[in-house]
C-alpha positions in Angstrom: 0.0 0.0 0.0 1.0 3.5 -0.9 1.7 5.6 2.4 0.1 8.6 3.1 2.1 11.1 2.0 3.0 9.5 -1.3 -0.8 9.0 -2.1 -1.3 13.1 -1.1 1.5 13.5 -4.1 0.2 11.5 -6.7 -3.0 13.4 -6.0 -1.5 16.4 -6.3 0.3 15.6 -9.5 -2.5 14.3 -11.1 -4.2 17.8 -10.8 -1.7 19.9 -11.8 -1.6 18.3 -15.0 -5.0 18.1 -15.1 -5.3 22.0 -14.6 -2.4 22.6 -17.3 -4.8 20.5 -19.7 -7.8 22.5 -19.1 -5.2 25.9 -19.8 -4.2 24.4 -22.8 -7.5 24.1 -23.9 -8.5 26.9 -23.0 -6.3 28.9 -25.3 -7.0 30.2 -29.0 -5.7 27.7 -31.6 -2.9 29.2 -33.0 -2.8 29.3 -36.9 -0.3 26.9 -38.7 -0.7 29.5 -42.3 -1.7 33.2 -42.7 -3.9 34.8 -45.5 -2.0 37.0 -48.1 -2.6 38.5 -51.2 -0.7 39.6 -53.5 -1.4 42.1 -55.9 0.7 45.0 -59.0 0.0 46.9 -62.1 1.9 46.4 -64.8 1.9 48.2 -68.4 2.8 46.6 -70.9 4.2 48.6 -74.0 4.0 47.3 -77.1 6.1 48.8 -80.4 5.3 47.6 -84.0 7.0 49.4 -87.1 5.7 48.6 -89.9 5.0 49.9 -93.6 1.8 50.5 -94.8 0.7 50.3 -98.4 -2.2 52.4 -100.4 -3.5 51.8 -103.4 -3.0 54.7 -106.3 -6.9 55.0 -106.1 -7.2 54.9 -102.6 -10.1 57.2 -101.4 -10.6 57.7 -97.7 -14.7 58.2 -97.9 -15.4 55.5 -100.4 -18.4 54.0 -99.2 -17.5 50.3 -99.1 -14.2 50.7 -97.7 -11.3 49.0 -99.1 -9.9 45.4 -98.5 -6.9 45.0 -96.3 -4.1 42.2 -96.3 -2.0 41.9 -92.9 1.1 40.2 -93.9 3.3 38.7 -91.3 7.4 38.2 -92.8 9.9 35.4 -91.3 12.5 35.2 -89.1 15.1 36.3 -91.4 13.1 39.8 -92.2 13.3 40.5 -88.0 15.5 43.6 -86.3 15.0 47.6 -87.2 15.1 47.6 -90.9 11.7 48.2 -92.9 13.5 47.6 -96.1 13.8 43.8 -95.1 10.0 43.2 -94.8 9.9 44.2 -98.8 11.9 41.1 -100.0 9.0 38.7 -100.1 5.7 38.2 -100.6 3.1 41.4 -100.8 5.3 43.9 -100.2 7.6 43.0 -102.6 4.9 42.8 -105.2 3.2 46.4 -104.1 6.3 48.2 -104.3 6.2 48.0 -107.9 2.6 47.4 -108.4 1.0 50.6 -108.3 -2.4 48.4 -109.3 -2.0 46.3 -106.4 -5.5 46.2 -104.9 -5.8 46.2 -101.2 -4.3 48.5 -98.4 -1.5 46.2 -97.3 0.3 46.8 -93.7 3.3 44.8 -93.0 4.7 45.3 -89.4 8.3 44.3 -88.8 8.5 41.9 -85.8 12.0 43.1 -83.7 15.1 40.8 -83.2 15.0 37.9 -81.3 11.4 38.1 -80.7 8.3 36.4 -82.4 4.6 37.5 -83.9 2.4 38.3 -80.6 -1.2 37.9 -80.8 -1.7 41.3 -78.6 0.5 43.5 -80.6 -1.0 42.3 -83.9 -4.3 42.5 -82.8 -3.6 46.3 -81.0 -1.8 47.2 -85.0 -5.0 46.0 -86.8 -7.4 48.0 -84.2 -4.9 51.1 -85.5 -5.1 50.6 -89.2 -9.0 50.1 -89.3 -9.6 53.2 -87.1 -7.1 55.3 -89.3 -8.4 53.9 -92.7 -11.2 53.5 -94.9 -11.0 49.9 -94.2 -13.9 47.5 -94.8 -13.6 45.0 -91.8 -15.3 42.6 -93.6 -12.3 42.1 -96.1 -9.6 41.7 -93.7 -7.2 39.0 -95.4 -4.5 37.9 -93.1 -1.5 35.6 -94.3 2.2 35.2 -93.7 5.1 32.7 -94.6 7.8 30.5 -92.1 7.0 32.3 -89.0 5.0 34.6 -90.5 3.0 31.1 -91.2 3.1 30.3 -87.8 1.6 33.9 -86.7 -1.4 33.7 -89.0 -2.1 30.4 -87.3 -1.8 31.7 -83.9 -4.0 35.2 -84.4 -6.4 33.5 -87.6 -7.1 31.0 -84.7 -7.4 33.3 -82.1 -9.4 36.0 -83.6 -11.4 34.2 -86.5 -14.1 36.6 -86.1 -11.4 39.5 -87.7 -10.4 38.1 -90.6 -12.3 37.0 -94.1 -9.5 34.6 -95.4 -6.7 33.6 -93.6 -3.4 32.0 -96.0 -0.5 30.3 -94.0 2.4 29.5 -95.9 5.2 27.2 -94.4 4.1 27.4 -91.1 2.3 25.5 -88.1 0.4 26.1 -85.2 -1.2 24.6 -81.8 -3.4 22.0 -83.2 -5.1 21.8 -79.6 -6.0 25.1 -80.0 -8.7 24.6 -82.6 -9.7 21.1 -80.9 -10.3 23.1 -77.6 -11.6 26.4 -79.0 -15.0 26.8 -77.0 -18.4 25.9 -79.4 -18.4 29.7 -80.4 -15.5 29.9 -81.6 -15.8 26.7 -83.5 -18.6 27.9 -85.4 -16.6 30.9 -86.6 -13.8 28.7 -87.4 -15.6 26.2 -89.4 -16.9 29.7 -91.4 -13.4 31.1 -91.9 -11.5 30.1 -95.4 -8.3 29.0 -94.9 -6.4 28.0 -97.9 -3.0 26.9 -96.7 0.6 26.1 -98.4 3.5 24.3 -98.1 6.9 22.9 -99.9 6.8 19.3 -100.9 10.8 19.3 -99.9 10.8 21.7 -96.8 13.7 21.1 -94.8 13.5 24.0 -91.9 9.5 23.4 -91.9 7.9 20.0 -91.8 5.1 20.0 -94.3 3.6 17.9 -91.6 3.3 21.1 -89.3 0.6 22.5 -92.2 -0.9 18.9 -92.6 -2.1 18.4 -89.1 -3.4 21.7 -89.0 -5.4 21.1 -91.7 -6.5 17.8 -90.3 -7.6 19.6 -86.9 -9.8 22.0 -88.5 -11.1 18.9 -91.0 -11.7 17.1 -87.6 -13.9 19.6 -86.6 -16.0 20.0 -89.6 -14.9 22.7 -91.4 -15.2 22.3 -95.1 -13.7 25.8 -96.0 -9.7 24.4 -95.1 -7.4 23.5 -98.3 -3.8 22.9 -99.1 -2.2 23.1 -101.6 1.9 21.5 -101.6 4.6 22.7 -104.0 5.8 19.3 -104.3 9.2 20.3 -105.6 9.4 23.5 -103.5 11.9 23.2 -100.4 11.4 26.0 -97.7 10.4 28.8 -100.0 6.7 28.1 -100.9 5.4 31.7 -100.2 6.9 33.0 -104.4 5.3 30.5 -105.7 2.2 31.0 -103.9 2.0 34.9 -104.2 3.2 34.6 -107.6 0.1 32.5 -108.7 -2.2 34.3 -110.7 -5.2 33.3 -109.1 -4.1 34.0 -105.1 -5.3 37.5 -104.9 -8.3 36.8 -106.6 -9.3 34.2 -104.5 -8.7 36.6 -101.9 -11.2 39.0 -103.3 -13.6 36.5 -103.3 -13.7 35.9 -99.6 -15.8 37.9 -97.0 -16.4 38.0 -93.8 -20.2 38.3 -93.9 -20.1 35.3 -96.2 
């Protein structure tokens, strides 16, 4: 048997910790994370040059406005020099075309960087508020990563554009599968006549082909491409050189 005055002590023990229990318990929980938030503004500036094309006839109040091509150049046409953006494609053929039909702007992407959707987007808002413009012949097409550009913003903004024409280029093929139903719709609406060399070595003409398999997948029956079987990367003179590009061009609205 325990004797008395070890008994009192266990007695007492036991109620100590008893009471520092009931204090522990007693106090507020104390919170293993905090709440935060985090929160800037930021302004982004964004800087195209570009040159900008009108036709010898142009007339600022025409009623029907006048049809625009946005052209988008490749890598090698990057850095600060305008005169590079006139070597190929529309530019090339308006600066000695004086008959050439359509307002053409073709901005010149800087060094080291590559086509943004944003920018583009902000330079077409420009040209159609400073032109006579009419939005629904907006043509958009470019060649190499030019090609991949009009992918990226003909996908993006389908609801801009009345033709899109990439040339040598690819895209995000999820990016049509996943478009929301809206966007599909406009899609499946929007002509898109795409080309590409038959002997590309810098560009695999299977970057065009799925493409054009996406937008087949959804139901589109407004897609086409045509391959330069004997063409290696430089597909885009051949194409603008066709007689029958710009005119299929013409032919394409956006109400349509």
């Amino acid at each position: 048997m325990l004797s008395t005055s070890l008994r009192r002590s266990l007695i007492l023990c036991i109620a100590s910790i008893a009471m520092c229990s009931n204090s522990a318990a007693d106090e507020p929980k104390k919170e293993v994370q905090t709440n935060g938030r985090f929160t800037r503004t930021i302004e982004v500036k964004q800087d195209l040059k570009y040159l900008l094309f009108l036709p010898k006839d142009y007339d600022p109040e025409r009623a029907e406005g006048w049809p625009m091509i946005l052209f988008l150049h490749g890598a090698g046409e990057r850095g600060n020099d305008l005169s590079r953006v006139k070597v190929h494609g529309p530019p090339k053929q308006a600066e000695t075309d004086r008959d050439f039909p359509f307002v053409l702007v073709s901005p010149q992407c800087p060094e080291g960087k590559t086509w943004d959707v944003s920018e583009l987007n902000g330079l077409l808002d420009q040209a159609i508020t400073e032109h006579n413009i009419d939005t629904n012949r907006i043509y958009l097409t470019g060649l190499s990563m030019g090609g991949y550009g009009t992918w990226s913003l003909g996908i993006a903004n389908p609801e801009r554009f009345a033709a899109i024409v990439p040339i040598c280029g690819g895209g995000e093929r999820l990016s049509i599968l996943l478009a929301d139903e809206a966007k599909k719709v406009i899609l499946m609406k929007l002509p898109v006549w795409a080309f590409h060399g038959g002997k590309d070595p810098v560009v695999p003409m299977e970057e065009t082909e799925r493409m054009i398999d996406a937008l087949e997948r959804m139901g589109t029956k407004n897609a086409k491409l045509t391959i330069h079987p004997d063409a290696g990367h430089d597909s885009w003179t051949q194409t603008y050189e066709d007689p029958e590009f710009y005119p299929w061009l013409l032919k394409q609205t956006r109400s349509r």
